[in-house]
C-alpha atoms as one frame of an Amber mdcrd trajectory, in Angstrom:
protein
 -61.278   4.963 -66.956 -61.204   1.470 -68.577 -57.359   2.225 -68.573 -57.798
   2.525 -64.859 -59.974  -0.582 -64.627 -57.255  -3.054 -66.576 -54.390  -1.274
 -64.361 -56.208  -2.402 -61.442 -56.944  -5.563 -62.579 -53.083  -6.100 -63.603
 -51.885  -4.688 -59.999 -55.283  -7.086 -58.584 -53.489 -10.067 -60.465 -49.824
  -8.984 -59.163 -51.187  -8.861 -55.290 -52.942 -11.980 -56.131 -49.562 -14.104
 -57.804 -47.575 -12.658 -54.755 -50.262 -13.545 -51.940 -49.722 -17.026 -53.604
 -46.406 -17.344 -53.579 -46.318 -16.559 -50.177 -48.977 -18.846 -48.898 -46.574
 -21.645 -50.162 -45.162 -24.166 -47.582 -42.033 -25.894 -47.942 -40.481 -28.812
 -46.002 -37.280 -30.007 -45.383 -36.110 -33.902 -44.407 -33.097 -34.917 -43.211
 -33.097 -38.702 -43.826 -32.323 -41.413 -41.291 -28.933 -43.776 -40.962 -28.670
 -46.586 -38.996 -26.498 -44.749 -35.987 -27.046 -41.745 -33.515 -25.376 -38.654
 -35.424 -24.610 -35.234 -33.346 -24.018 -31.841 -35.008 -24.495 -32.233 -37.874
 -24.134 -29.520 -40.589 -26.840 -30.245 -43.330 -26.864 -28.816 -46.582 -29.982
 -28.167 -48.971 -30.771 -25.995 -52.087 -33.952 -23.243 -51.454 -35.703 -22.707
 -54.420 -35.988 -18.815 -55.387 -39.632 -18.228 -53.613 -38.389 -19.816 -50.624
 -34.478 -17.836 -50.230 -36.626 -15.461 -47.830 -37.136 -17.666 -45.586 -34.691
 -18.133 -42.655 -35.873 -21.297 -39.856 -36.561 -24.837 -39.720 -39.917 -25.837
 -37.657 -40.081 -29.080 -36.226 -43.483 -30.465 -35.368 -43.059 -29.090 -31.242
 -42.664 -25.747 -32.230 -38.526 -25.514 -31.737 -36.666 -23.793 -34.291 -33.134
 -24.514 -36.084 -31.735 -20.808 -37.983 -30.835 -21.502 -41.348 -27.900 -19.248
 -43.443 -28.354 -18.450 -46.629 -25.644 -17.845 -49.377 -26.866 -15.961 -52.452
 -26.923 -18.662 -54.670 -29.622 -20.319 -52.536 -27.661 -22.803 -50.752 -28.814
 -22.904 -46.980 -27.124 -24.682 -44.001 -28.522 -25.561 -41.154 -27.694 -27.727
 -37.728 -28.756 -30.940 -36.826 -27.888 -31.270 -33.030 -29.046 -34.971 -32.594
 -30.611 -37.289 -34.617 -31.441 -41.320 -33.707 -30.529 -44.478 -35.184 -33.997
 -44.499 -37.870 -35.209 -41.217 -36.465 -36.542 -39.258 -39.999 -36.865 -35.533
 -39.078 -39.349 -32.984 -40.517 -39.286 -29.228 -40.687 -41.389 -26.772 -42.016
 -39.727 -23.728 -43.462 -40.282 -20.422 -42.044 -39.657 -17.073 -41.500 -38.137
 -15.607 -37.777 -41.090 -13.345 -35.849 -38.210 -12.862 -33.521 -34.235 -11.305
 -34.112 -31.873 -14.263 -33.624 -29.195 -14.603 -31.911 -25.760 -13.268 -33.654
 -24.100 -17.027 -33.754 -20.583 -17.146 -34.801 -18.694 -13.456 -35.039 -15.083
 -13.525 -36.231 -13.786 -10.164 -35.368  -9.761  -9.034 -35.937  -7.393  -7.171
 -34.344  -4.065  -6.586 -35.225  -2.431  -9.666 -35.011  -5.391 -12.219 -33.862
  -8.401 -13.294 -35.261 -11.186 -13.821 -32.366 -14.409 -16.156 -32.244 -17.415
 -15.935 -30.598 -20.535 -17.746 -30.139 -23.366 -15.379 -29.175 -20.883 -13.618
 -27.326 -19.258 -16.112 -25.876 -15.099 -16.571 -26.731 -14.405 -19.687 -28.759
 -10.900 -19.526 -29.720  -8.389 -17.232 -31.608  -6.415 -17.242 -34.340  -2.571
 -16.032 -33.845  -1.214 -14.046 -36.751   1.519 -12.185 -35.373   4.481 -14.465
 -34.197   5.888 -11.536 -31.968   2.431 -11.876 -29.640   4.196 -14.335 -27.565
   3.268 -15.170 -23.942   6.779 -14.533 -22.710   9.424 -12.351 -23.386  12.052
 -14.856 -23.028  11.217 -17.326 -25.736  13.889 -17.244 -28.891  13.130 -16.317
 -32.292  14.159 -19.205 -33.658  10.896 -20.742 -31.773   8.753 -18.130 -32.736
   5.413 -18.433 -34.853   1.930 -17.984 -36.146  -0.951 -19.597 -37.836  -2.383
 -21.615 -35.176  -5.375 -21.568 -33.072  -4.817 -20.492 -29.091  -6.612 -20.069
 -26.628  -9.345 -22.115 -27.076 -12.474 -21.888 -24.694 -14.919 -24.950 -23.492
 -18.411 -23.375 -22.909 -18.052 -22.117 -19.369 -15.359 -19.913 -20.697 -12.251
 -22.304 -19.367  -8.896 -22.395 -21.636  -7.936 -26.421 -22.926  -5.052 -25.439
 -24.712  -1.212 -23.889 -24.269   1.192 -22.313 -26.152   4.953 -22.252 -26.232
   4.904 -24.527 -22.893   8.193 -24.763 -21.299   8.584 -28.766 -21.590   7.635
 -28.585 -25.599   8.193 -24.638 -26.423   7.201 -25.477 -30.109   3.820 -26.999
 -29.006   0.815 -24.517 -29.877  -2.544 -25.156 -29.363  -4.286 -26.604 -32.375
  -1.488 -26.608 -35.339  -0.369 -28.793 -38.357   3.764 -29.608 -39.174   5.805
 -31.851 -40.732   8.549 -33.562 -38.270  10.574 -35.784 -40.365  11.636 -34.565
 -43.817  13.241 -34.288 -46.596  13.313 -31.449 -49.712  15.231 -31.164 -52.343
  17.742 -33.603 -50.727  17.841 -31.374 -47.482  16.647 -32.874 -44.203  13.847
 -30.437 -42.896  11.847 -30.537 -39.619   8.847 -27.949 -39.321   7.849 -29.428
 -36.114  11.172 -29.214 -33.754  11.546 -25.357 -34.884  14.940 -25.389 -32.738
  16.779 -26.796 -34.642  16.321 -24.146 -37.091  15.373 -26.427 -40.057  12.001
 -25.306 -40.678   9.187 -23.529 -39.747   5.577 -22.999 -40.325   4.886 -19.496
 -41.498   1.468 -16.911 -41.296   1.707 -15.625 -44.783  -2.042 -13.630 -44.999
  -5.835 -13.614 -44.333  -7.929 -14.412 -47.009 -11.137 -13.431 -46.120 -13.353
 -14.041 -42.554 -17.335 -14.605 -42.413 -19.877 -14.629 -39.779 -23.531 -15.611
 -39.510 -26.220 -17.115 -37.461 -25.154 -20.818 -38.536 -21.456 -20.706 -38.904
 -18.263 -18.484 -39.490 -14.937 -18.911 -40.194 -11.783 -17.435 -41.906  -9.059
 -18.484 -44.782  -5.631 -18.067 -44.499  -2.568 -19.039 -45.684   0.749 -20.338
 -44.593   4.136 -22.060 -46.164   6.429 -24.729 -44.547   9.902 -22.571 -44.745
  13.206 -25.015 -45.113  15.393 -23.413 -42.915  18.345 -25.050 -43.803  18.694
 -24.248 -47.801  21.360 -21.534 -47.980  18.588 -18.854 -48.632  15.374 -19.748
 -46.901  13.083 -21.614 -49.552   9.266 -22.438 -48.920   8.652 -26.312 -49.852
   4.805 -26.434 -49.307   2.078 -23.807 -49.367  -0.890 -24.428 -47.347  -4.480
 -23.038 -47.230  -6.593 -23.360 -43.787 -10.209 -22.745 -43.741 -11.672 -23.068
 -40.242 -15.318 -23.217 -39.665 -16.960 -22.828 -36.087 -20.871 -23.996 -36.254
 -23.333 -22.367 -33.369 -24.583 -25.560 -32.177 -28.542 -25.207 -30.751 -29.227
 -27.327 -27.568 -25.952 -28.651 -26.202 -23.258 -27.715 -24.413 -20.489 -28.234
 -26.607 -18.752 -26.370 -28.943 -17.599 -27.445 -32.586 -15.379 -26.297 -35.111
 -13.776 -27.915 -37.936 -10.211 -27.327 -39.346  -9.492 -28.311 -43.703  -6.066
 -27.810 -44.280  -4.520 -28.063 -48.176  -0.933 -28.635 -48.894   0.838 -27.830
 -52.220   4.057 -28.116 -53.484   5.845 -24.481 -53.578   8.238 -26.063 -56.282
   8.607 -28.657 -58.816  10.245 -30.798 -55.782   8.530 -32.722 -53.914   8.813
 -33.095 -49.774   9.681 -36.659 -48.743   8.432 -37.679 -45.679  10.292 -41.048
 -44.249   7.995 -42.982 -41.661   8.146 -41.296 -38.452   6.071 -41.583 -35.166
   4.356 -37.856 -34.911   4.212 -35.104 -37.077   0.979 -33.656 -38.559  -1.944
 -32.121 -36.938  -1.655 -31.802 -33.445  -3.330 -30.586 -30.693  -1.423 -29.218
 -27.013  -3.765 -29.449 -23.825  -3.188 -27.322 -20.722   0.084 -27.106 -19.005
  -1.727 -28.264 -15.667  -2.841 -31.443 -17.287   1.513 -32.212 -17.776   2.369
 -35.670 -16.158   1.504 -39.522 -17.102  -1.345 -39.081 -14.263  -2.707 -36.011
 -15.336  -4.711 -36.415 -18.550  -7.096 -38.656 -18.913  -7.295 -39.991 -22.926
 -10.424 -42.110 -24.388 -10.178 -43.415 -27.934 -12.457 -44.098 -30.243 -11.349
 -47.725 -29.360 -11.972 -47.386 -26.087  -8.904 -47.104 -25.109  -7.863 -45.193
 -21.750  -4.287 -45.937 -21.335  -2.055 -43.443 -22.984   0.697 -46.155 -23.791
  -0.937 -48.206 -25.250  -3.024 -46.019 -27.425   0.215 -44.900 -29.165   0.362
 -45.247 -32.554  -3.042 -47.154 -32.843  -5.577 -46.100 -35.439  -8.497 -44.393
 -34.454 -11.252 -42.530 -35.284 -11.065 -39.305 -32.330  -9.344 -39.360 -29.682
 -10.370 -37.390 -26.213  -8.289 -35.631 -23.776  -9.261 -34.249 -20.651  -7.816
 -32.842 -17.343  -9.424 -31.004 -14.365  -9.783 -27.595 -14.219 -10.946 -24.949
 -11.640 -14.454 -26.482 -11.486 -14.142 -29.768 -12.307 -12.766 -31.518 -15.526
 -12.601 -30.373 -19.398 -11.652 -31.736 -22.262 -10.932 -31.590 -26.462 -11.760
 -34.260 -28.101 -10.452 -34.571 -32.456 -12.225 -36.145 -35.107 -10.434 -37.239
 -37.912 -12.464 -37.481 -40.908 -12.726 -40.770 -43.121 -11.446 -39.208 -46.440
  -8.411 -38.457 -44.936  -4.944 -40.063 -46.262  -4.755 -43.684 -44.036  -7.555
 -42.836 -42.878  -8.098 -44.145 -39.577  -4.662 -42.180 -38.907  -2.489 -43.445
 -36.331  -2.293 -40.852 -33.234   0.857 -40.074 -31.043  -0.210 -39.906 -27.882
   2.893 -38.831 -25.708   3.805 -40.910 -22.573   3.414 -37.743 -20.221   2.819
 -34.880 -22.250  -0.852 -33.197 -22.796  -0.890 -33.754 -26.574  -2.046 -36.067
 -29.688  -0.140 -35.557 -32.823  -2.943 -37.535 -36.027  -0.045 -38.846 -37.925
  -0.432 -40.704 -41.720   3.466 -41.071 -41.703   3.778 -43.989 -38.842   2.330
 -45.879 -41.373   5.489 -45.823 -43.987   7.414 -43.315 -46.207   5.131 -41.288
 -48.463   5.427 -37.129 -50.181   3.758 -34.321 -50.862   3.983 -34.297 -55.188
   3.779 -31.266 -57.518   0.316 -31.152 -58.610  -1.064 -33.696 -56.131  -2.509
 -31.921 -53.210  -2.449 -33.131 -49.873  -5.938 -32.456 -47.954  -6.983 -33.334
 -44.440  -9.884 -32.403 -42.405 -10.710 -32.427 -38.603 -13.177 -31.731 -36.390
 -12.990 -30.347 -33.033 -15.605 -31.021 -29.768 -14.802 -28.845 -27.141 -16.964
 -29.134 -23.565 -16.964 -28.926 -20.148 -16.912 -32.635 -18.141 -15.262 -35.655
 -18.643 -15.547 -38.034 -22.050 -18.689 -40.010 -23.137 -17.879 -42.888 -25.413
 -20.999 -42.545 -27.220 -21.735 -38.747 -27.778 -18.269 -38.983 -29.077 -18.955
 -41.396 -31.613 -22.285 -39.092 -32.453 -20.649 -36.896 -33.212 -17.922 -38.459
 -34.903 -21.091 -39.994 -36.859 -22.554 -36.693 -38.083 -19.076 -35.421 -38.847
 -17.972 -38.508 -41.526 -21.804 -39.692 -42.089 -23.762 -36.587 -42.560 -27.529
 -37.015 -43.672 -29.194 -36.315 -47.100 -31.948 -33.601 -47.013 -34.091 -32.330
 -49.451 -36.546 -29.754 -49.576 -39.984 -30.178 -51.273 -43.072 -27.953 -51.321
 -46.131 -29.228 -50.024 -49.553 -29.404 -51.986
């Protein structure tokens, strides 16, 4: 019996500690900055009695999701925050099943995203999926991102487009180059001195907060007498399921490595390097309408200029949609000068306008971008929100409350 007693007071004790732990309240800042930032993607550490715990709580009752690795590092998403504004949350558990967020689901040769359903953009991995029979090997590729969707569902981006057939949607070559005393070109794949090759998937994720995918690709020099890879690159794109806006945000980290102990030479040139290929429709020096960080609206004369993201748009069955690119701070000549083509729908972020610079054996070469895709035309100063929460994220921390 007394046996019985101290069991029950041990298990007594147990339901006590764990009655305890739960009644413990945690909260969560995000600190303020001195400028408006949009989506941003905040980072904090959970301590262990909090890792069940899976929303934010502001004080007027709406709710941010968080996602939760295993090692307790939770991300959440800030959609705006003001110039001063400090926000609060209180972490707690969902009384309700959330939304699925971001799903990355594969077929054969395509990776596809959604946002609660919704398509986002794919993925190409098979370079024989083209859009029409009669485009030439020598042109064909993967390892981009096509079609991509503004929230009402419409497509901002082509592929293989008759004026440009080596333009595709959201992807990331070389133009002017030069390997192991070879000139190369991965951009102008017809002249069948490089390409840009799919090599495999690494791994996909989804989740409430974000999902995403890792992949790799090399930069193949055509014109060696046996086809010889000079870089090997590593993309890791990660869409976020933005709460209370209509836009739609992904970002793109790309990481470029020497494949030999030669290094690629790349001579100043005026486009080459991540670029981006609006819709076919929007072809014609009347037809797009472009918006710089600058403020710039005419496409001449934001050629070549440095900027921060740059904004195209065109109309579209129901009015006007656009992609705007973010280019983030830490990037190589950073602001980046932009090609922005006299008539064509595209923007080409391009460090080599700037001079002659290379790729070096054990140096890697990383860039990062964001992309805001919406429906209606530009606004000067979401975009710089959100270019703001992108390069300027906020400090949180999490403490628990007496």
């Amino acid at each position: 019996m007394q046996k019985l007693i101290r069991w029950s007071l041990v298990l007594g004790g147990w339901f006590f500690a764990s009655a305890m732990m739960e009644a413990k309240t945690f909260r969560v800042t995000v600190a303020a900055a001195g400028v408006d930032r949009a989506a941003q993607v905040v980072k904090v550490t959970l301590p262990p009695e909090a890792r069940g715990l899976n929303v934010l709580a502001d004080a007027r009752g709406g709710m941010l999701p968080l996602q939760i690795e295993a090692d307790g590092t939770a991300r959440f998403i800030v959609p705006a925050q003001k110039a001063g504004e400090v926000l609060t949350f209180t972490l707690s558990e969902a009384k309700m099943k959330m939304g699925p967020g971001i799903e990355v689901q594969r077929d054969p040769g395509q990776l596809h995203f959604t946002l609660n359903g919704a398509g986002l953009f794919d993925y190409q991995m098979d370079k024989e999926a083209v859009p029409r029979a009669d485009i030439p090997a020598v042109h064909r590729r993967a390892g981009y991102l096509h079609p991509i969707y503004t929230p009402k569902g419409t497509i901002v981006s082509d592929d293989y487009p008759p004026q440009h057939i080596h333009h595709h949607g959201i992807w990331a070559p070389w133009t002017k180059a030069t390997f192991q005393g070879r000139d190369v070109d991965f951009w102008n794949t017809g002249a069948n001195k490089g390409i840009v090759e799919f090599v495999a998937l690494d791994r996909t994720w989804s989740g409430v907060v974000h999902g995403g995918f890792v992949a790799k690709h090399r930069f193949l020099d055509r014109s060696a007498p046996t086809p010889l890879a000079a870089l090997n690159e590593t993309w890791q794109v990660t869409a976020y399921a933005l709460p209370g806006t209509t836009a739609r945000v992904f970002d793109l980290e790309l990481t470029q490595t020497c494949a030999t102990a030669d290094p690629l030479i790349l001579p100043k040139y005026h486009y080459g390097g991540l670029g981006y290929r609006g819709l076919g429709e929007w072809l014609g020096a009347d037809k797009t309408n472009f918006l710089t960080s600058e403020g710039t609206t005419d496409r001449v004369k934001a050629d070549e200029q440095k900027m921060r993201w740059v904004h195209l748009s065109g109309a579209v069955a129901d009015g006007v949609a656009g992609l705007a690119v973010l280019g983030h701070p830490g990037n190589f000549r950073a602001p980046q000068p932009v090609r922005v083509h006299p008539k064509e729908p595209y923007v080409s972020f391009t460090p080599s306008w700037e001079g002659d610079w290379k790729i070096e054996p054990g140096k890697p070469y990383v860039a990062r971008y964001r992309f805001v895709v919406a429906d209606g035309p530009a606004d000067r100063a979401q975009l710089d929100a959100f270019w703001n929460g992108y390069a300027l994220p906020a400090a949180a921390k999490v403490e628990e409350l007496p």
